[in-house]
MARBA-710898 format. One record per residue (C-alpha): residue in three letters; x, y, z. Coordinates in steps of 0.25 Angstrom, whole numbers, padded with zeros to 4 digits, always signed. Layout:
BEGIN
ALAXYZ;...
***
This chain:
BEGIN
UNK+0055-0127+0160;UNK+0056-0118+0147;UNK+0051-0106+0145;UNK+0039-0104+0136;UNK+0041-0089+0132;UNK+0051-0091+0119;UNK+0037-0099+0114;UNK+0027-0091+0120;UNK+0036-0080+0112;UNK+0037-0087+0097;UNK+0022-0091+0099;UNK+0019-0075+0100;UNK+0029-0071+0090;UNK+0022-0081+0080;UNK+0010-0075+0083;UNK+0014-0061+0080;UNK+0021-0065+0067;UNK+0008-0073+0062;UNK-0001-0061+0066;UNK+0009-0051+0059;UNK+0008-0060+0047;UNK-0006-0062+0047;UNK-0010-0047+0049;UNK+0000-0043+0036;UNK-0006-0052+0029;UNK-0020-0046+0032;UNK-0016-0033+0029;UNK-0011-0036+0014;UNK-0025-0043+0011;UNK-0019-0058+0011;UNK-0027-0062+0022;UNK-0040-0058+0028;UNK-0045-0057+0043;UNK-0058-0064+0038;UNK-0060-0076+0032;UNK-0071-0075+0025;UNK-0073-0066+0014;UNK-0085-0060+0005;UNK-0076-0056-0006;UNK-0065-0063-0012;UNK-0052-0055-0009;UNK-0044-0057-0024;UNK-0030-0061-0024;UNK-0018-0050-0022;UNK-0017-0055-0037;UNK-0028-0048-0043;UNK-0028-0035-0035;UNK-0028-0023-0046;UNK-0018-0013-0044;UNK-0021+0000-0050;UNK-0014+0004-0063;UNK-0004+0017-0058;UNK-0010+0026-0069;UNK-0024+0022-0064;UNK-0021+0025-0048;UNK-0012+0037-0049;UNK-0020+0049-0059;UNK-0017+0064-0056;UNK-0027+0068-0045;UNK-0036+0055-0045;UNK-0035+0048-0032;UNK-0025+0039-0031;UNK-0031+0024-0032;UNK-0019+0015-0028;UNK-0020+0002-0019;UNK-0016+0000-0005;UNK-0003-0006-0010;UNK+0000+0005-0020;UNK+0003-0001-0031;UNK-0001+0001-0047;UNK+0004-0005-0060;UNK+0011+0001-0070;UNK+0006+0002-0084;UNK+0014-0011-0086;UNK+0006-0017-0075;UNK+0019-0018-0065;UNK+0014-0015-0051;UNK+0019-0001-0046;UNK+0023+0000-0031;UNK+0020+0017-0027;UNK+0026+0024-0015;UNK+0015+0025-0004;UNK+0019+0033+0007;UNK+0009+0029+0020;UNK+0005+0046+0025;UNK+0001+0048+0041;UNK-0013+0049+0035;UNK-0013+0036+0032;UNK-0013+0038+0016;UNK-0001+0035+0005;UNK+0005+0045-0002;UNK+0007+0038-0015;UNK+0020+0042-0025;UNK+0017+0037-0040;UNK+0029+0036-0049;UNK+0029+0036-0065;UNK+0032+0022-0066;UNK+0020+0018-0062;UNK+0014+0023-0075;UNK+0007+0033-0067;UNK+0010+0048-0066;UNK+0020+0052-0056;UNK+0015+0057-0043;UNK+0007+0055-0029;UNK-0005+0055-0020;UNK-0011+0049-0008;UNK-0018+0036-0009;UNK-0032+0040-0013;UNK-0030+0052-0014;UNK-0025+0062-0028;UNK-0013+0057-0036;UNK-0004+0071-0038;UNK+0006+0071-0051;UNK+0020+0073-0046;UNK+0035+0069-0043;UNK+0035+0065-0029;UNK+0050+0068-0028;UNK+0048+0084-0032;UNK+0032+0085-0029;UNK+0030+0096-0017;UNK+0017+0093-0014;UNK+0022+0078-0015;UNK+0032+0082-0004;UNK+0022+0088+0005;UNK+0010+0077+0003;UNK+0021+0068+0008;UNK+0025+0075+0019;UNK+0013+0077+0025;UNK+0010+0062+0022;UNK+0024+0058+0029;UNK+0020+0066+0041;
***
């Protein structure tokens, strides 16, 4: 008689893949743990992503989506370093090539001017975010 533990084994394996893939899935909105909805939910398509001039002004808070991305003042979708802070919040690097002026700021909170490569206070905001 054979065993039935290298079956027992895939059957669990599967199981854990599906459910791995089905929660991912979940968490970046392309599925829902409901089926019925009130509202439509638009496609990723038609999400607006802010303009980087728009989301990063000098002491206005920093309005940027979960993703943190912006568009360019040609339209091209901009991908900002985030870094996750033991807070729980992003401390957010903005470059010139965004269109936007160079500099940094907690998501939500006040965008600072500045060179993140030479900023001090830069240095110690990220220390303390790092831990």
């Amino acid at each position: 008689m054979t065993s039935r533990r290298p079956v027992l084994f895939a059957a669990a394996c599967l199981c854990v893949a599906v459910g791995a893939t089905l929660g991912a899935l979940r968490h970046a909105g392309i599925i829902y743990a409901d089926s019925i909805h009130t509202d439509p939910v638009p496609p990723a398509t038609t999400r607006v992503v802010p303009a980087c001039t728009d989301a990063f002004r000098p002491g206005q808070p920093i309005a940027i989506g979960i993703d943190f991305t912006c568009t360019d003042p040609t339209g091209h979708r901009q991908y900002l370093d985030a870094f996750r802070c033991t807070d729980g919040r992003h401390l957010i690097t903005v470059e010139p090539r965004t269109g936007a002026p160079q500099g940094w700021g907690h998501d939500g909170g006040p965008f600072h001017l500045g060179n993140s490569a030479i900023d001090p206070v830069y240095r110690r905001t990220y220390q303390d975010c790092i831990g």
